[in-house]
VEXSE-600037 format. One line per field, with one value per residue (C-alpha): residue number from 1; x, y, z. Coordinates in nm, 4 decimals, decimal comma. Example, Ala and Ser with C-alpha at 12.3 -4.5 7.8 and 13.67 -1.06 7.14 Angstrom:
! residues 2
i = c(1;2) $
east = c(1,2300;1,3670) $
north = c(-0,4500;-0,1060) $
up = c(0,7800;0,7140) $
//
This chain:
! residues 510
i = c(1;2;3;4;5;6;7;8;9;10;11;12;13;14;15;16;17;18;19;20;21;22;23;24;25;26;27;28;29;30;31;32;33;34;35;36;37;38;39;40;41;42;43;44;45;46;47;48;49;50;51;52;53;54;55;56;57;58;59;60;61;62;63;64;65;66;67;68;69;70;71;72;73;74;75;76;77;78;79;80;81;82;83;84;85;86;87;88;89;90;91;92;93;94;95;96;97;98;99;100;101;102;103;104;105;106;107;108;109;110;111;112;113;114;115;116;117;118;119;120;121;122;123;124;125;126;127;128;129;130;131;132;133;134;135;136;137;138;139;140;141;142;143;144;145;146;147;148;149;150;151;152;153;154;155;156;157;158;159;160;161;162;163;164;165;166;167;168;169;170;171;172;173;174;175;176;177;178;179;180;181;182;183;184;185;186;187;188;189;190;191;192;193;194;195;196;197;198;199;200;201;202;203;204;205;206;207;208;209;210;211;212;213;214;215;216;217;218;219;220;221;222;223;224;225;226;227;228;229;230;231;232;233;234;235;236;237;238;239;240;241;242;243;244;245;246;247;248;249;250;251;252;253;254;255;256;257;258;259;260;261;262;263;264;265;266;267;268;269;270;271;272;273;274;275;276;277;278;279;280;281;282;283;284;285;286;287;288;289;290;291;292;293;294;295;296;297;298;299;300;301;302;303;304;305;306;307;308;309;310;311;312;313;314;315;316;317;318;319;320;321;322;323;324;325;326;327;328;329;330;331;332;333;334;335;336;337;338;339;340;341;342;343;344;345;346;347;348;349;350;351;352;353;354;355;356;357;358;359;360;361;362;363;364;365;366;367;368;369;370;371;372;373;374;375;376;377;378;379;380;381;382;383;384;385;386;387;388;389;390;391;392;393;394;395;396;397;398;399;400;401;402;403;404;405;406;407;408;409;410;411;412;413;414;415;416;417;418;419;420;421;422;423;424;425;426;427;428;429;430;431;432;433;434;435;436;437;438;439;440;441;442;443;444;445;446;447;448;449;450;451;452;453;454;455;456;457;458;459;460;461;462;463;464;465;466;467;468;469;470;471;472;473;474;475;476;477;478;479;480;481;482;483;484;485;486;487;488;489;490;491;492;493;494;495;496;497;498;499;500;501;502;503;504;505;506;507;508;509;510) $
east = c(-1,4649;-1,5682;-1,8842;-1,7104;-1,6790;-2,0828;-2,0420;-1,7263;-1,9601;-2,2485;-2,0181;-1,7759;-2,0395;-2,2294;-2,6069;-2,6471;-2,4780;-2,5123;-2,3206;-2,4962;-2,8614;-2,8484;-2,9952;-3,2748;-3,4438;-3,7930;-3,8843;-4,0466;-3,7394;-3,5317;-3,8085;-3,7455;-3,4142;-3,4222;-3,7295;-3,4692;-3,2248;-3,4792;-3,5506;-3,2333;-3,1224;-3,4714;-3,3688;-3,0446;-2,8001;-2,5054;-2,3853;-2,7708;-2,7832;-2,4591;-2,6293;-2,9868;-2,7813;-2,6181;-2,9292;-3,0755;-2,7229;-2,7158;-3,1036;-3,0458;-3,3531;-3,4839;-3,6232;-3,2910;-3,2792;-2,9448;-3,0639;-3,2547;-2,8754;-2,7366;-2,9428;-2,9130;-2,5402;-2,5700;-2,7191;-2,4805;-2,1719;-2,3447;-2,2844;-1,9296;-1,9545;-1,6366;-1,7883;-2,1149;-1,8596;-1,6688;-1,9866;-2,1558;-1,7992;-1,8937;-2,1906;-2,0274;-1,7672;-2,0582;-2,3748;-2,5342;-2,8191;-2,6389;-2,5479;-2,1709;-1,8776;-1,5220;-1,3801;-1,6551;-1,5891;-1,2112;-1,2678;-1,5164;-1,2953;-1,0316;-1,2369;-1,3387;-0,9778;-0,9331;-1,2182;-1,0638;-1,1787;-0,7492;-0,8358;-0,9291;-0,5817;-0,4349;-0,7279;-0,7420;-0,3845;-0,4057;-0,6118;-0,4574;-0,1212;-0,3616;-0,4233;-0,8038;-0,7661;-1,0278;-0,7621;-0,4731;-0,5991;-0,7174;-0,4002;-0,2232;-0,4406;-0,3663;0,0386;-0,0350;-0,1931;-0,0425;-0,3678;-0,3689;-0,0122;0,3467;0,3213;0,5491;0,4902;0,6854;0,4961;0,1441;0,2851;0,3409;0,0000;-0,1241;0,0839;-0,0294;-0,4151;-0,3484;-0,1518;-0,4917;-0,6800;-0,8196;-0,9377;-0,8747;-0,5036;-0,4401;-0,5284;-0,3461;-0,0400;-0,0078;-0,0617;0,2318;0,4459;0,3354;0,4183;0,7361;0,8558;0,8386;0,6270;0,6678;0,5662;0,2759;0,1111;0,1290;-0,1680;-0,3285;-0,3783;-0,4919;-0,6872;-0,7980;-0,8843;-1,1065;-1,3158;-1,1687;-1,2169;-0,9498;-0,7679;-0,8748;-0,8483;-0,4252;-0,3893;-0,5202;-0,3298;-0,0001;-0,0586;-0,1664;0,1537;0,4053;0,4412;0,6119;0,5446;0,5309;0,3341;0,0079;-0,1664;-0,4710;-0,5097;-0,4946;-0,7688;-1,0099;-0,9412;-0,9657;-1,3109;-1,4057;-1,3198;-1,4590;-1,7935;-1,8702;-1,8787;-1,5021;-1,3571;-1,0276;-1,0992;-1,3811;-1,1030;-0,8093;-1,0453;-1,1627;-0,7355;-0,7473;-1,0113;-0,8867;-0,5329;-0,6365;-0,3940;-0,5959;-0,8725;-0,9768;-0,9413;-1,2978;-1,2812;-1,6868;-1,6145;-1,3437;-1,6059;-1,8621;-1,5807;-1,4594;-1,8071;-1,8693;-1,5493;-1,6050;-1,9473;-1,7739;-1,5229;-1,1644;-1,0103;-0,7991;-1,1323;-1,3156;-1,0067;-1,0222;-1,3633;-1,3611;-1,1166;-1,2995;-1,6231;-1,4095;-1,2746;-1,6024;-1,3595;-1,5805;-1,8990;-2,0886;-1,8764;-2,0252;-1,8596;-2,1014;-2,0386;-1,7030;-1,6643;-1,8821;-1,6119;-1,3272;-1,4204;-1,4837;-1,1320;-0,9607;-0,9116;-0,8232;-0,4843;-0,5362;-0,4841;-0,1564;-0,2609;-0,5928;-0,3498;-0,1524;-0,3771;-0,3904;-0,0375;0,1660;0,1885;0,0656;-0,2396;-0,2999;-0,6620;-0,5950;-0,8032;-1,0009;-1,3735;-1,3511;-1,1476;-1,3843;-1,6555;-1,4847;-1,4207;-1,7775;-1,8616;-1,5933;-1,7504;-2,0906;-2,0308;-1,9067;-2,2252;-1,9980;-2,3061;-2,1503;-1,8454;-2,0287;-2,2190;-1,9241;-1,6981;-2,1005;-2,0890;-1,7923;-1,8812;-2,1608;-2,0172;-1,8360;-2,1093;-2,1241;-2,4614;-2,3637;-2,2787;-2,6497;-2,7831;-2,5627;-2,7030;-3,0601;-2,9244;-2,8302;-3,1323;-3,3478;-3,1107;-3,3360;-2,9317;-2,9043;-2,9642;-3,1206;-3,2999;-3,6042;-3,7541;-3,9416;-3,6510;-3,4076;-3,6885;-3,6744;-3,3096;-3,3108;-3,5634;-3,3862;-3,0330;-3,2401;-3,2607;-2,8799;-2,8391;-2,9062;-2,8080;-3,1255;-3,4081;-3,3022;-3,3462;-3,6497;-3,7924;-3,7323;-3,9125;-4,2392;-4,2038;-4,2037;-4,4533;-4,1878;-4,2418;-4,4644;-4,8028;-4,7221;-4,7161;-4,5315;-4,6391;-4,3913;-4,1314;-4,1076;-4,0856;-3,7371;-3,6218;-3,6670;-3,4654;-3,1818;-3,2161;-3,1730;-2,8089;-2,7245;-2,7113;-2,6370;-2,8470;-3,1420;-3,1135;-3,1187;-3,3979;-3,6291;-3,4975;-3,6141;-3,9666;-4,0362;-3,8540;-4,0824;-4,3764;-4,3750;-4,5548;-4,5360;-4,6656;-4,3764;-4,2148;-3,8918;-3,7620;-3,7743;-3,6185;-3,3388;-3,3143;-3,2487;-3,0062;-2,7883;-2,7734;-2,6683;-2,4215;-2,0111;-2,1951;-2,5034;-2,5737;-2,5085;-2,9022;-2,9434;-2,6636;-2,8082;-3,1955;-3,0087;-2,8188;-3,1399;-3,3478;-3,0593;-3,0930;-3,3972;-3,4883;-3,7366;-3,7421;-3,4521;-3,2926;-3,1734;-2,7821;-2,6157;-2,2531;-2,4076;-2,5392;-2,2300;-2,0079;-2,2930;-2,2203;-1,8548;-1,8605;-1,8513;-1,8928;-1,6249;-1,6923;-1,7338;-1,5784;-1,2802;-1,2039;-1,3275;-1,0192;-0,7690;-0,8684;-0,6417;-0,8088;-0,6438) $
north = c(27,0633;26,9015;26,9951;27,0812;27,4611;27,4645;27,3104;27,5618;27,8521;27,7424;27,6783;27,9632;28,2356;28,0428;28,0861;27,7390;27,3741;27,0680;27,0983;27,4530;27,3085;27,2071;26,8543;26,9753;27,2141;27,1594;27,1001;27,4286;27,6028;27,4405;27,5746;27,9338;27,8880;27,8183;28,0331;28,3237;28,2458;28,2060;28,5855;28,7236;28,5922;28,7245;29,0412;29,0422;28,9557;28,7660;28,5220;28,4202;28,3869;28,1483;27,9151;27,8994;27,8034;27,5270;27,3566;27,3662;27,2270;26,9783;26,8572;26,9693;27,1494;27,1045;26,9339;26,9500;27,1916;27,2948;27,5670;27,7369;27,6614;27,8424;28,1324;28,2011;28,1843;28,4237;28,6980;28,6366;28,6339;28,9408;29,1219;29,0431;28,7440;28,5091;28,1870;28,2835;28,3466;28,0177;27,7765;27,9084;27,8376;27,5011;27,5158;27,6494;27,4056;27,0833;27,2338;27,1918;27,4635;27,6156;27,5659;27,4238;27,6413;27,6165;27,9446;28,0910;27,8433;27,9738;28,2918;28,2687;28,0651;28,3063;28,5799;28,4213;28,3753;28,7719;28,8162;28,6181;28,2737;28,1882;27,7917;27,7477;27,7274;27,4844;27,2577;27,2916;27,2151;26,9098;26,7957;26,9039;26,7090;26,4028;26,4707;26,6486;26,7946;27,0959;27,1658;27,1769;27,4149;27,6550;27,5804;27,7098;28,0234;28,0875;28,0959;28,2797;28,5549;28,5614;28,4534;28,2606;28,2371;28,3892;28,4530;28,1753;28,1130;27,8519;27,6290;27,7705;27,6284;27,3242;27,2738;27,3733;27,1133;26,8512;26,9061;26,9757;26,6610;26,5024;26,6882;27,0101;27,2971;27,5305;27,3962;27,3658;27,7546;27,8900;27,6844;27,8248;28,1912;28,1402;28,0147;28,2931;28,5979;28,4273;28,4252;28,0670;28,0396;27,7044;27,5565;27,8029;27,6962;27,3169;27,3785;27,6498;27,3448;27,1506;27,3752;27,4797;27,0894;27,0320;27,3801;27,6430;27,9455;28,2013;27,8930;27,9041;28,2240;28,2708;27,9340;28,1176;28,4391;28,2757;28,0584;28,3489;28,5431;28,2857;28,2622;27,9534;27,7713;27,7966;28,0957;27,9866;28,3004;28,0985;27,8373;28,0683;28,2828;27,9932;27,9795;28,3358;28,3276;28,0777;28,2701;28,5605;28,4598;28,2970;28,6257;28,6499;29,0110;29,0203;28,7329;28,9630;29,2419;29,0698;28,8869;29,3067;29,3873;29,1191;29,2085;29,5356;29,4355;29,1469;28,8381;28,5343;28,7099;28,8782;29,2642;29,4082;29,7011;29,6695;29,3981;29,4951;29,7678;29,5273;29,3106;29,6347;29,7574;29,4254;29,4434;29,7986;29,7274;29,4594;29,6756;29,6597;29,9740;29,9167;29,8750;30,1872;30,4343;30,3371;30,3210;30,6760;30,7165;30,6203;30,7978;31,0987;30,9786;30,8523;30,5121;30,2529;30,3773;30,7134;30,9930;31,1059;31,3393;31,3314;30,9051;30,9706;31,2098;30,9049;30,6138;30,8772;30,9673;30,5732;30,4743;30,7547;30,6651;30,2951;30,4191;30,6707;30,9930;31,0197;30,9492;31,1333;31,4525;31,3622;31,3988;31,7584;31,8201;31,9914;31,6980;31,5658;31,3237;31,6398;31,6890;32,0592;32,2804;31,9670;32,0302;31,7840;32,0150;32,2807;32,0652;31,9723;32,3775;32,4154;32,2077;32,3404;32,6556;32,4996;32,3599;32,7090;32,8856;33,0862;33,0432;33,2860;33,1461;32,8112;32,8882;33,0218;32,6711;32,5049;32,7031;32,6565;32,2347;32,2481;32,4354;32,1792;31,9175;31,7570;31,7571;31,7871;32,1465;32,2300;32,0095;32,1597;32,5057;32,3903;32,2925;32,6182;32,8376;32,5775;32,6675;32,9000;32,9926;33,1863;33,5371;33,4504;33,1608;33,0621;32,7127;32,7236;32,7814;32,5621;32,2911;32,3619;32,3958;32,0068;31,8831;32,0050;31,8395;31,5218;31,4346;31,3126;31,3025;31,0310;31,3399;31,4815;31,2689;31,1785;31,5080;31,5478;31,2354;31,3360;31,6794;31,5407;31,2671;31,5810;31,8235;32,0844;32,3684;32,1256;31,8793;31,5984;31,3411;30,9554;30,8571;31,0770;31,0567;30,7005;30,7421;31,0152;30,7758;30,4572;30,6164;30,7343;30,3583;30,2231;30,4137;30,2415;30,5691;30,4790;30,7801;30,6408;30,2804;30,3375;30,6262;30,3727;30,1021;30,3403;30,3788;29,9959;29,9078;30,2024;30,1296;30,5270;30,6373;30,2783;29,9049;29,7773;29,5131;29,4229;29,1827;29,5406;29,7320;29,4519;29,4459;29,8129;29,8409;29,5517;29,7100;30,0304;29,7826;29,9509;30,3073;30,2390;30,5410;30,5312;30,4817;30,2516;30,0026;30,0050;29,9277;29,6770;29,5040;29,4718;29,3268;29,0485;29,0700;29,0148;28,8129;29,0478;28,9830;28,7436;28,4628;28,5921;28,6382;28,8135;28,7741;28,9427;29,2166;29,2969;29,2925;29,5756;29,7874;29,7431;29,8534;30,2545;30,5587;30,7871;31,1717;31,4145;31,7070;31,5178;31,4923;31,8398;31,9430;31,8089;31,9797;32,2853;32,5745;32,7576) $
up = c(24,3858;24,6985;24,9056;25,2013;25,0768;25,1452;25,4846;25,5461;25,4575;25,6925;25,9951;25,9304;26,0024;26,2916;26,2207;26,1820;26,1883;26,3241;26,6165;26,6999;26,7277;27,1043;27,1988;27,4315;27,1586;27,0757;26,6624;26,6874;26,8212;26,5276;26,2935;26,4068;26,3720;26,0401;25,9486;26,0875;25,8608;25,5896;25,6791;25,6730;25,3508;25,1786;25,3434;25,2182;25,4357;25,2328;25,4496;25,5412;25,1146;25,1248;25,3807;25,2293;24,9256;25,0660;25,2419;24,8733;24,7623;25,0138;25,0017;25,4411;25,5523;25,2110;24,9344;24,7015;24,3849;24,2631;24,1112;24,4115;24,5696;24,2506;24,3114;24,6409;24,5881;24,3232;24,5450;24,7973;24,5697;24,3921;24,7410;24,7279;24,9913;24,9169;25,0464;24,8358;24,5337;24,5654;24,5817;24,2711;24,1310;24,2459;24,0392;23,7173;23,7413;23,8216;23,6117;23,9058;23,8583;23,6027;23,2018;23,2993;23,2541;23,3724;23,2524;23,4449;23,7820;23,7731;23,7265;24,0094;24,2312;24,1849;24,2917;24,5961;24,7280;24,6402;24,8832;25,1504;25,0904;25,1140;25,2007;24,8675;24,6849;24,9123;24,8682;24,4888;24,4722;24,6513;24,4275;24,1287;24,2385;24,2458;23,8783;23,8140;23,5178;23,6466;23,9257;23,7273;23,4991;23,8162;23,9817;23,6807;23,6890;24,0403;23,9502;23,6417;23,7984;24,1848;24,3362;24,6372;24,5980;24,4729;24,0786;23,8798;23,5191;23,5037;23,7723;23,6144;23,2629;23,4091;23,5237;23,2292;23,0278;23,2898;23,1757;22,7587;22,7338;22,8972;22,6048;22,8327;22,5790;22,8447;22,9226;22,5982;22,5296;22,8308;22,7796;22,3578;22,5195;22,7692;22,5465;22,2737;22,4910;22,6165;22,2447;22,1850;21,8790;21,7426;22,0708;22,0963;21,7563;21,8102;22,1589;21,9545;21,6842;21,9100;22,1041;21,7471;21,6527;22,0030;21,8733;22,0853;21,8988;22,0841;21,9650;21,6390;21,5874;21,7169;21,4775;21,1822;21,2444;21,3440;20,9815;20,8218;20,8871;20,9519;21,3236;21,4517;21,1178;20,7097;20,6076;20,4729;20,4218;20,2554;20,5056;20,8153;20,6333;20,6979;21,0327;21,1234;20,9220;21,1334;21,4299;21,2689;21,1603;21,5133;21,6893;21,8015;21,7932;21,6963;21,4216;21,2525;21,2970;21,1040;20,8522;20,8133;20,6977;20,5137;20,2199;20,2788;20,1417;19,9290;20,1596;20,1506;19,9912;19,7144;19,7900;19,9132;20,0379;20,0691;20,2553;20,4807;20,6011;20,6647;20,9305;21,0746;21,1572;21,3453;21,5302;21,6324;21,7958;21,9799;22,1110;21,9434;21,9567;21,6701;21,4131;21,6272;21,4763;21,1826;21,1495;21,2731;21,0177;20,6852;20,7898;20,8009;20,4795;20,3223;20,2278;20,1724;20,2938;20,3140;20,4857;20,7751;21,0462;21,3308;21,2974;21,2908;21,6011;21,7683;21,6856;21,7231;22,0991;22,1920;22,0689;22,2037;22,5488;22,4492;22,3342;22,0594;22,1457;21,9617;21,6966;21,6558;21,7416;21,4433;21,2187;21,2439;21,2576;20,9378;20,6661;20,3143;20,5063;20,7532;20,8428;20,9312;20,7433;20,6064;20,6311;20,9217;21,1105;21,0349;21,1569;21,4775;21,5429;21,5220;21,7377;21,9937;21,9362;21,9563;22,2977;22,4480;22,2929;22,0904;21,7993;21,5647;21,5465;21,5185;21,2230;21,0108;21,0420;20,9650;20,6681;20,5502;20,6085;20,4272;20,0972;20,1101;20,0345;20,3398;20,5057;20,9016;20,8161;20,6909;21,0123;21,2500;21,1205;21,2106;21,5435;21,6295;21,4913;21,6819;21,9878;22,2546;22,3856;22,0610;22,0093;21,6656;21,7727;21,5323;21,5643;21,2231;21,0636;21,2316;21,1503;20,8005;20,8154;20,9399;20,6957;20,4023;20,5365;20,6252;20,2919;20,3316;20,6899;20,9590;21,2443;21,1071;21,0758;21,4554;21,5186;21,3602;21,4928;21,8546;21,7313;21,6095;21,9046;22,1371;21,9086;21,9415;21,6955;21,4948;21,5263;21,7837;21,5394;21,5947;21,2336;21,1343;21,4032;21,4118;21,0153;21,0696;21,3430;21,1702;20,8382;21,0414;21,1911;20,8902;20,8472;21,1633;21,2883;21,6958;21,8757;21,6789;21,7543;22,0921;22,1008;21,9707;22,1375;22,4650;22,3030;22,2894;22,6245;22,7843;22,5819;22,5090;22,1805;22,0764;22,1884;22,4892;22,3097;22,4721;22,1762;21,9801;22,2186;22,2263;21,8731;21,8291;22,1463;22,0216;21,6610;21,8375;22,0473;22,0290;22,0713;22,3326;22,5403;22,8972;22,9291;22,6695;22,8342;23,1374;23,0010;22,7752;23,0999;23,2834;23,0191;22,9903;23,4194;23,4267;23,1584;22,9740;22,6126;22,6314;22,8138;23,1471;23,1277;23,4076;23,2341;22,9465;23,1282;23,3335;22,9953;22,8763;23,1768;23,1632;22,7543;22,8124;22,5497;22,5113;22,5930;22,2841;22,4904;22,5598;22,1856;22,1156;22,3861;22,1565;21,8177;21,7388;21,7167;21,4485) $
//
């Protein structure tokens, strides 16, 4: 990328340029016009932000530092300012001031021509007919996507094709995917392979599943299960997901259901729907781990709006696998009922789930007698109520903890709370992950230790709270406790809960 998007962005919004500084001012005059500027941007005015940037870019005005210029660019593009937006995709795609990334320059480049920054296709193109690989592949994006310019997949192929036959990862990725969803297969697996070979792991990861179930090539069902552990065991998603079916059906594996759990856990906290149902599912179940309703109503209302409704209704409809009638259902009622303040009601589907031997029946009891809403209410005994179920129940020693946190009904007393919380903790029980996770990020009853509160957010991770995401997204802001990541904390923000009385509108009530 060449520097003249810097010098574009300084002249474009006319606080300063050469040609503006008139021959006859004195050094002093020049000094408050920059010192002005200065001002503004710390004030935060945008296109002040962009310019600052660009002196520090530029070593004009200043001692050069890219990554003074990479942070005042940040702050402007933050604001939405395209020129701001396109020069810290100069950074990305340079490492000037920043850890280089080209994904991240594209995708920044592209938003700065959605923003207005339109010059920026025409001069990337140029370049890209001239043969940079960098340009081809955000050429390619452009037509891919209609940025900049009329949507043609066959033109962004062709870029593409231009920078994987020069050995671009990035090419080489985009170009498999294109020819993937337009149903040609065997060309799609040869750039995953060699996307795969160069250690791209969305790369590896469609090579291993296209091997693994005969896509474009031989089936090899053992062969693509190293490759989607691979993918798997290096964070990615839908890898952890597949590699999840896999032990659960025994192909390229040895059957685990054990382990199958273990995969689908990690690829619910990192957000596929898919392993959020039927994770939701098997708590429900108790299929390979403990069943626990109030985990599955959790799981069940995050995949829900991802494309499951359907299917969640299903399962109480008229049928051999029907849940209707299950104690599940009965559960679910009661909490309807629960969440209207229709107690009585409440308390006879809670019955019913705990005669059944499930333990969210006997805490959901406590819940109520500790409610001050009911007619019956009596703390002492809703207390006991809980500490009888908590002997089985993760629901309940969260409760509990947040009771002897608070000294409700009961001595003040954090040896014991943090001793409730911490068990439910250990059950990777979400609403207690992030409760102490708040303790150590506010310091509150407890020593402030961001690394903990960290920790226990990240454990809670698919199923933060609305609070804990946004604590979580500004230690990663700010860099307390960790490395400062602003991708990372935007991705938190973006990852939200599902709403419990959206499910509870969909369970029949008969």
């Amino acid at each position: 990328m060449k520097k003249c998007l810097f010098i574009i962005g300084m002249a474009s919004i006319g606080l300063l340029s050469p040609q503006c500084v008139n021959a006859q001012q004195t050094l002093e005059e020049v000094k408050d016009s920059l010192n002005a500027i200065v001002d503004l941007a710390k004030k935060g005015d945008a296109k002040a932000q962009n310019v600052v940037g660009s002196w520090y870019y530029a070593g004009k005005h200043v001692k050069q530092n890219y990554t003074e210029a990479a942070q005042w660019w940040a702050r402007s593009a933050k604001q939405g300012y395209a020129q701001g937006i396109g020069n810290l995709g100069l950074c990305y795609q340079t490492g000037h001031g920043v850890t280089k990334d080209s994904l991240r320059a594209i995708g920044l480049y592209n938003r700065s021509i959605r923003e207005g920054n339109t010059a920026l296709f025409a001069q990337n193109q140029k370049r890209a007919d001239e043969g940079s690989i960098f340009d081809c592949v955000f050429v390619g994006s452009c037509y891919q996507k209609g940025i900049g310019t009329q949507r043609d997949l066959n033109k962004a192929l062709n870029y593409y094709l231009k920078a994987a036959s020069r050995n671009s990862v990035d090419a080489q990725r985009e170009a498999a995917l294109l020819y993937l969803n337009g149903k040609k297969p065997e060309e799609a697996i040869k750039w995953f392979k060699r996307g795969a070979d160069n250690g791209d792991m969305p790369s590896i990861f469609y090579y291993g599943k296209m091997l693994h179930d005969g896509m474009g090539v031989k089936q090899d069902v053992q062969q693509g299960m190293i490759y989607l552990l691979k993918a798997a065991e290096a964070e990615f998603p839908m890898g952890q997901y597949e590699v999840a079916q896999a032990y659960f059906k025994g192909e390229g594996v040895m059957k685990s259901p054990e382990q199958g759990v273990e995969w689908l856990i990690k690829a619910a906290n990192n957000g596929v729907s898919n392993a959020q149902y039927q994770l939701a599912r098997r708590y429900v179940d108790g299929d390979g781990l403990p069943s626990d309703f109030d985990q599955a109503v959790s799981w069940f209302a995050i995949a829900l709006p991802k494309g499951h409704i359907n299917a969640f209704k299903k399962l109480f409809e008229e049928g051999e696998n029907s849940l209707k009638g299950s104690p599940f259902h009965a559960y679910l009622k009661g909490l309807r009922y629960y969440s209207d303040k229709d107690f009585d009601n409440a308390l006879k589907q809670f019955k019913a789930v705990e005669k059944e031997k499930h333990e969210e029946g006997k805490t959901m009891q406590g819940v109520i007698l500790a409610n001050k809403d009911y007619a019956k209410y009596n703390l002492k005994k809703g207390i006991k109520a809980l500490k009888k179920a908590a002997e089985g129940s993760p629901m309940a020693n969260y409760l509990l903890g947040g009771i002897y946190e608070a000294g409700k009904g009961v001595d003040r007393d954090m040896e014991q709370a943090l001793a409730h919380l911490t068990q439910a903790a250990d059950a990777n029980y979400a609403p207690a992950l992030c409760y102490l996770g708040d303790m150590y990020y506010e310091g509150r009853g407890v020593e402030q230790n961001y690394e903990k509160a960290i920790d226990y957010y990240n454990k809670a991770k698919g199923q933060l709270s609305p609070n804990a995401s946004k604590r979580l997204a500004s230690c990663y802001e700010n860099g307390w406790g960790v490395e400062v990541d602003e991708e990372k904390a935007q991705a938190i923000l973006k990852m939200q809960g599902g709403s419990t009385n959206e499910l509870l509108k969909l369970v029949p009530m008969n």
